[in-house]
N, C-alpha and C positions, 0 to 999 in steps of 0.2 A: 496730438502731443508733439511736441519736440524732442526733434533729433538731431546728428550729425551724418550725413551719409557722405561718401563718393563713389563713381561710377566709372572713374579712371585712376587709371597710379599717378604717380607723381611728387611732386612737392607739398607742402602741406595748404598749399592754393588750392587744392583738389578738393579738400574738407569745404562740404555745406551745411552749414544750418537749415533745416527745413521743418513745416508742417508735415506729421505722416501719421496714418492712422494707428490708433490705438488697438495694440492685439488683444483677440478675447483668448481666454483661457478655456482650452478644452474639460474633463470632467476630471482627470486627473490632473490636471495642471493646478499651478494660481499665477496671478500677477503680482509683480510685485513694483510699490512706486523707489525709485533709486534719488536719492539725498547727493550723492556725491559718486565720482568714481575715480577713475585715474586712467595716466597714459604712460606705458612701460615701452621698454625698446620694442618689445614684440610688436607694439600696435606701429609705428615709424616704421617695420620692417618691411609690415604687410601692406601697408601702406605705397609701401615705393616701390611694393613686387621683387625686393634684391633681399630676400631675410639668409640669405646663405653666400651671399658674397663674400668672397676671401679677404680676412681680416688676419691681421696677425693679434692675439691677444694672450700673454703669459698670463694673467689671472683668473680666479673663480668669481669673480662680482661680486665681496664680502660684502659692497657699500651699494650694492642698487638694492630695487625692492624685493627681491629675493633675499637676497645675501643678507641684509638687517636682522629680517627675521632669524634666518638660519643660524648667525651667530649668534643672536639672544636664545632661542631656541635650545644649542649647544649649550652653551651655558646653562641653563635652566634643568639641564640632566646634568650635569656636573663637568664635562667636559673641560680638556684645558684647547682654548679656541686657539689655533694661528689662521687670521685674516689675512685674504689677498686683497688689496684692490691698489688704485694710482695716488699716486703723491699728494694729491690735493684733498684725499678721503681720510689721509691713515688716522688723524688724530679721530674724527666721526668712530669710525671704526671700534678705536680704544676704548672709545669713549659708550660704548655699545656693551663690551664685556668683552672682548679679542684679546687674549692674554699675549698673543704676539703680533706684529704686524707686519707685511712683507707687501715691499714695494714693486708691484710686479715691470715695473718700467726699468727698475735698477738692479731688478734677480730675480729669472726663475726659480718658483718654489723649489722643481723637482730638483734641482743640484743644489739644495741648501743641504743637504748629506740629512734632514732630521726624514721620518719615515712616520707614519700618520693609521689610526685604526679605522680611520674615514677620511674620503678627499670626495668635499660634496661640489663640485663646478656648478655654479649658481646663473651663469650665462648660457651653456649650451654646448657640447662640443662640437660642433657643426661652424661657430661663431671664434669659439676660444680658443679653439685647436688644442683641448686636452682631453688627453682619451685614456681609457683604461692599459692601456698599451704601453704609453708612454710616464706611467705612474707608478709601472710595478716596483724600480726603484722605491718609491716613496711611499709603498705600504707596507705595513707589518705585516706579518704571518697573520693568513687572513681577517687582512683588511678588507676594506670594502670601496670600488671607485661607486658615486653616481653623479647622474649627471641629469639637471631641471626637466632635459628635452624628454627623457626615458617614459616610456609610455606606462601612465601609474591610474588607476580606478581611482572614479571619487569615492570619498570615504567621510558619511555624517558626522559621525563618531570623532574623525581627526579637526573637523570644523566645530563643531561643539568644544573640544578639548581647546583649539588655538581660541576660540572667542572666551572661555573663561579664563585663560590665560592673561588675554588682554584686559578682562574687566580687574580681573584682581593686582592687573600693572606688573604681572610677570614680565611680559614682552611689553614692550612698548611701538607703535608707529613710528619709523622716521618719516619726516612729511617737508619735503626740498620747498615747495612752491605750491602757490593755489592757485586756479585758473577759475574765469568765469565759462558757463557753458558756451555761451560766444566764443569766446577766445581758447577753442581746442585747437586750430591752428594755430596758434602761439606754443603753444604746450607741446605742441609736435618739433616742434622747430626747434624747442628748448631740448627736449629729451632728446631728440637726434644729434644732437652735440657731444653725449657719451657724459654725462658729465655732471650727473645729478644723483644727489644724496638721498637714499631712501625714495620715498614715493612723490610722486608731481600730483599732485588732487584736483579732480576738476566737480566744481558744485554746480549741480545739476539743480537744485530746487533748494532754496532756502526757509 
């Protein structure tokens, strides 16, 4: 079967297409064949070996593939959403169900004086430089910070729930770009630019 591997860091010149053997599945196990998949920052980070290099970032990533969700999601229990994310997202954003939107290039949230029953960092605090520390301003009497990286069990039950979510068009996909399986170096290179709406898809099998 077809894959993409690399055996060094690097640039996304490092990404090869290759032939590699197909896994069997133990007794408990199954296989399963993948249609499509995608490339998040996380995969760019691990990629070039620097996933914690010092960035400066005031936002939560309302506008990547986390954050989309999270604000429809929010929404979807009733929540009233203020999105973060950069100037070239806000209208996506709105357009999403973010009842407010804040430009984190032109104001940190936390001195917006408003205070929040939840502050969900959709990037990472490691990445964004926001920490439950630096929020207490920004939460109400027990509020709650979290943050993507926090180490959380998988749970069937909340993937059942998000997949009828989706089919009933609760949530919806945002989908920036499609790549061909070839072309995940291309996709790397795109999403490493910080700067892509909702998810990058790359179709593995048509």
């Amino acid at each position: 079967m077809r894959a993409v591997v690399y055996t060094k860091y690097g640039s996304p010149d490092v990404l090869q297409l290759k032939e590699v053997e197909k896994p069997v599945p133990r007794d408990n196990e199954i296989l399963v064949r993948v249609y499509a998949t995608t490339v998040t920052a996380g995969d760019w980070r691990m990629r070039k070996a620097d996933p914690f290099l010092a960035r400066l970032y005031n936002g939560y990533g309302a506008s990547g593939s986390v954050g989309t969700y999270a604000v429809q999601l929010a929404k979807y229990y009733g929540a009233n959403v203020t999105g973060v994310c950069s100037t070239t997202n806000l209208e996506m954003v709105r357009a999403i169900g973010a009842d407010k939107v804040i430009d984190y290039t032109k104001q940190d949230f936390r001195a917006s004086g408003e205070s929040y029953d939840l502050i969900f960092d959709a990037v990472g605090k490691k990445i964004s430089k926001i920490t439950k520390s630096t929020c207490k301003k920004s939460l109400r009497s027990n509020g709650k910070y979290v943050s993507v990286d926090m180490s959380q069990k998988p749970c069937t039950q909340d993937l059942i729930f998000l997949k009828d979510l989706t089919e009933a068009s609760k949530i919806k996909p945002v989908i920036d770009r499609r790549y061909s399986f070839e072309q995940i170096p291309e996709a790397h290179s795109y999403v490493e630019q910080k700067h892509k709406k909702g998810n990058v898809v790359i179709t593995v099998r048509k």
